[in-house]
C-alpha positions in Angstrom: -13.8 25.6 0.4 -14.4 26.1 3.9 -15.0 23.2 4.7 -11.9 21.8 3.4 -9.9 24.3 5.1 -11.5 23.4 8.3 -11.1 19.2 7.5 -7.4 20.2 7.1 -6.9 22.4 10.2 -8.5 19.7 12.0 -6.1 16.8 10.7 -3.2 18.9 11.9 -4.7 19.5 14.8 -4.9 16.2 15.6 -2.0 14.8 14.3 0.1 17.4 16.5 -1.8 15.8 19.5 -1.3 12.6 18.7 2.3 13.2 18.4 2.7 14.4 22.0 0.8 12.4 23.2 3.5 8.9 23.5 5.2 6.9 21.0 2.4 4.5 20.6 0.7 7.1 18.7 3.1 8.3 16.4 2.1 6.0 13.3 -1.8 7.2 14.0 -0.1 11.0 13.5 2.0 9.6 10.6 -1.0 8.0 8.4 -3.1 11.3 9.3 -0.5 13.7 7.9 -0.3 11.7 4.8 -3.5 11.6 4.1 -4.7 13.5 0.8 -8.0 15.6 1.0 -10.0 16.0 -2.0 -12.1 18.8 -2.5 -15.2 18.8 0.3 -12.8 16.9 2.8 -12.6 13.4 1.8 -9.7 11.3 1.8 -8.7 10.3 -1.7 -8.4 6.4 -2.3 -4.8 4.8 -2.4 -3.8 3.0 -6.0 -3.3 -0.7 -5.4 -0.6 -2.5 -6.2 1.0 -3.6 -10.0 -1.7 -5.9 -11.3 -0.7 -9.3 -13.1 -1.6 -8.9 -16.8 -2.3 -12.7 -17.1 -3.6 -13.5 -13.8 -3.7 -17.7 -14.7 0.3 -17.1 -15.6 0.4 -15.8 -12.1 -1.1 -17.9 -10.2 0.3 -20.9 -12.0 4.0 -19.6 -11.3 3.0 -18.0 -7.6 1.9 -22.1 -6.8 5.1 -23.1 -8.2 7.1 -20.5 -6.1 4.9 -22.0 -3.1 6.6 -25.6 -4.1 10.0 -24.7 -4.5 10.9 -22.0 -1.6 9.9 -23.2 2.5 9.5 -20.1 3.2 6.5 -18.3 1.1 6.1 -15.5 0.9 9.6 -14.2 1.4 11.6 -11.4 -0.2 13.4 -13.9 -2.2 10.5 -16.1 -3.0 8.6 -13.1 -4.5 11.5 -11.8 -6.0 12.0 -15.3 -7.8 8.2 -15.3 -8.8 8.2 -11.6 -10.8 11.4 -12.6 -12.5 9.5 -16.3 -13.7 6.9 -14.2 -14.3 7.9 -11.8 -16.4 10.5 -14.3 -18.1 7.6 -16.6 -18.9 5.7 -13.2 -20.7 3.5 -11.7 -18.1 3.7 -8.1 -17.4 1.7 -6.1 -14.6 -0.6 -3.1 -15.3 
């Protein structure tokens, strides 16, 4: 418990610095303050992303995204590949 505490105080701590100290720094003081401490001190993992259910769908539809749009990946293209995607019966975790 105290050592959590002290992990914490020291986050802050730094994270105030960090944000006096110039602009440069303020995303380092941004990801620190959103970090999440477990118990002990350490940083819990991040979830990754939406997984395809039916990862040979995916790819097959991704490569046909990749052939149709110049620009891949773009907001559109991806856009374009959930919707054929999911049309087409996958589904993401």
């Amino acid at each position: 418990m105290v050592a959590r505490k002290k992990v914490k105080r020291t986050v802050k701590k730094v994270t105030k610095a960090l944000k006096k100290a110039s602009n440069a720094h303020a995303k380092q003081a941004r990801s620190l303050a959103a970090l999440k401490l477990k118990k002990g001190g350490s940083v819990k993992k991040k979830k990754s992303g939406a997984k395809p259910t039916n990862p040979a769908l995916y790819s097959r539809v991704k490569a046909e995204a990749k052939r149709k749009f110049k620009v891949y990946p773009s907001a559109y293209a991806n856009a374009w590949l959930v919707r054929t995607y999911k049309k087409r019966g996958g589904g993401y975790k």
